[in-house]
C-alpha positions in Angstrom: 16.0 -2.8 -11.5 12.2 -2.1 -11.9 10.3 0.6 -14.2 7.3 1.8 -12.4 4.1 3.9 -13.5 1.4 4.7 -11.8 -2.3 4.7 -12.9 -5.7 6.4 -11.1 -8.2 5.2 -13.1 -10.3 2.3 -12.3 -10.4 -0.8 -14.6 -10.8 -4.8 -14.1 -6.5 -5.7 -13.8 -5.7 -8.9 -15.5 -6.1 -10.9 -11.9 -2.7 -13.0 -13.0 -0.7 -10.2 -13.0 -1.8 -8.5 -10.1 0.6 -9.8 -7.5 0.4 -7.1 -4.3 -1.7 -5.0 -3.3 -0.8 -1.7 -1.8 -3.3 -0.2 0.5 -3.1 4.0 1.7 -4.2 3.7 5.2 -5.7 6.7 7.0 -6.1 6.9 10.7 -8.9 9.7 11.4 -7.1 12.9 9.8 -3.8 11.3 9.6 -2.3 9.1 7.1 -0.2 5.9 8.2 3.7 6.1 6.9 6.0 3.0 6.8 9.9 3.2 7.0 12.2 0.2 6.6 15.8 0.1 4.8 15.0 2.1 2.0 13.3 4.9 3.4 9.7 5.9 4.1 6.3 5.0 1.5 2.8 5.4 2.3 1.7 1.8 1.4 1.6 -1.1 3.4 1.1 -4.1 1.4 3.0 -6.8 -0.4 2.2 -10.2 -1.9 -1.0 -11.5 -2.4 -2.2 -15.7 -1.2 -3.2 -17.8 -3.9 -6.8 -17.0 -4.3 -7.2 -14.2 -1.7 -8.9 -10.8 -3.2 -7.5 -7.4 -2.5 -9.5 -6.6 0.7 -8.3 -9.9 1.9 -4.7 -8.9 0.8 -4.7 -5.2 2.1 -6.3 -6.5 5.4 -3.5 -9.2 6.2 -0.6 -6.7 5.1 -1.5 -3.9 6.6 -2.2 -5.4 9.6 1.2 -7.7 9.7 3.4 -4.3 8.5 1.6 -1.7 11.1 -0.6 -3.3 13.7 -3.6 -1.5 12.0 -7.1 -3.1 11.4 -8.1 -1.8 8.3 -12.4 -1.6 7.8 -13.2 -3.9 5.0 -16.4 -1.6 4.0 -13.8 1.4 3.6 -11.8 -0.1 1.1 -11.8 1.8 -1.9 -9.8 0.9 -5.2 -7.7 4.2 -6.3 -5.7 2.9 -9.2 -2.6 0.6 -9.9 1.1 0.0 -10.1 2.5 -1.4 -13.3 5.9 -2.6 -13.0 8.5 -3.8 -15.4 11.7 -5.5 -15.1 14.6 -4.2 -16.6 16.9 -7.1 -15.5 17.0 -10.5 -16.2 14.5 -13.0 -15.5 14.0 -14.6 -12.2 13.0 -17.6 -12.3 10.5 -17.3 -9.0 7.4 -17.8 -10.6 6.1 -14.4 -10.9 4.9 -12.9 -14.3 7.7 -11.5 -16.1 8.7 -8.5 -17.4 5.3 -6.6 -16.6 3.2 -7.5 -13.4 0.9 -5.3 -11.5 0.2 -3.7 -7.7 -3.8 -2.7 -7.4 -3.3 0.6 -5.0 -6.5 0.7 -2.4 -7.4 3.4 0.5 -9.1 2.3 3.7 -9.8 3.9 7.0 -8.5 1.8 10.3 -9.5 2.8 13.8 -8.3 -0.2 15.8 -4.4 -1.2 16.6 -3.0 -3.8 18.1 -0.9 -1.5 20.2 -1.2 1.8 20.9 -1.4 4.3 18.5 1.8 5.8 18.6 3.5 2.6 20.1 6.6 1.2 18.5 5.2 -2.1 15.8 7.9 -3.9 13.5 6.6 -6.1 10.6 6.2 -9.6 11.4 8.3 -10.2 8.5 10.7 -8.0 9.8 10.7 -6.2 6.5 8.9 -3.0 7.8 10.6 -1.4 11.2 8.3 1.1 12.1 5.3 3.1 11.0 3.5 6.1 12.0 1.1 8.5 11.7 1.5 12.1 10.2 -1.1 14.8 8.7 -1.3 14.7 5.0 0.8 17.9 4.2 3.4 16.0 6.3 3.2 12.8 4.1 2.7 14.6 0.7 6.1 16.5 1.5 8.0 13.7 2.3 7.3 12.1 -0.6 8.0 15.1 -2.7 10.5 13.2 -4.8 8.5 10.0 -5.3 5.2 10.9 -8.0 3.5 7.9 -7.6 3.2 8.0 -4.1 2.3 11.7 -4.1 -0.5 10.9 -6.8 -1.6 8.3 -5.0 -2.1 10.2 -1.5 -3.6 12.9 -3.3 -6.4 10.7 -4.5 -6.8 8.9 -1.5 -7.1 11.9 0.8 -9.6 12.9 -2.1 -11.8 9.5 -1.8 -15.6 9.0 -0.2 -14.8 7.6 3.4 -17.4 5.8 5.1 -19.2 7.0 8.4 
């Protein structure tokens, strides 16, 4: 079991502790939506490499998840995840009880597919993604706040030309 709070503002994270990186993808006017066994978020992501910074993170993930090329110059830090354990500790190597997830936005135009073809996660993990308008995400994630905050702000942030 996992505590989790989200924050928006924009602060140096304590690199050690920052372990994913979640990245809001939007697609023109429409926002990217991931579902796999325990429903539907609106954040590709997941573990980062030893070394590798959050564009390189968000890049790899979202691409492996959804089949979308995210544009480094787009990438725009909105906040982060902090997350506590409640159980006991693994021993798995990961900072423990309190670790972080930075939360990024970035526009993609390219796919490896079609837009609206069928793409499961490499990892098998993700089993499909797709693209809905932002009134359509933010009301299905009417019962998850962070989520909601964190489309909110990155419909809200500068996009690049």
């Amino acid at each position: 079991p996992l505590e989790i709070a989200g924050y928006s503002a924009i602060v140096d994270l304590p690199d050690e502790l920052v372990t994913s990186v979640r990245c809001m993808v939007c697609v023109e006017a429409q926002w990217v939506l991931c579902a796999n066994e325990d429903g539907v978020h609106p954040w590709p992501g997941g573990r980062r490499q030893a070394g590798e910074s959050y564009a390189g993170t968000a890049s790899r993930e979202v691409h492996e998840e959804t089949g979308w090329r995210i544009e480094r110059p787009s990438l725009r830090q909105l906040g982060w995840l902090h997350l506590r354990h409640l159980g006991p500790r693994r021993h798995d190597g990961y900072p423990y009880p309190d670790f972080l997830q930075a939360v990024v936005v970035a526009q993609a135009k390219e796919r490896d597919c079609a837009h609206n073809a069928a793409w499961t996660d490499v990892d098998g993990h993700e089993q499909s993604s797709m693209l809905v308008s932002l009134d359509e995400a933010l009301a299905r994630m009417a019962g998850d706040p962070p989520a909601s905050l964190f489309l909110t702000l990155a419909a809200r942030a500068p996009r690049s030309s």
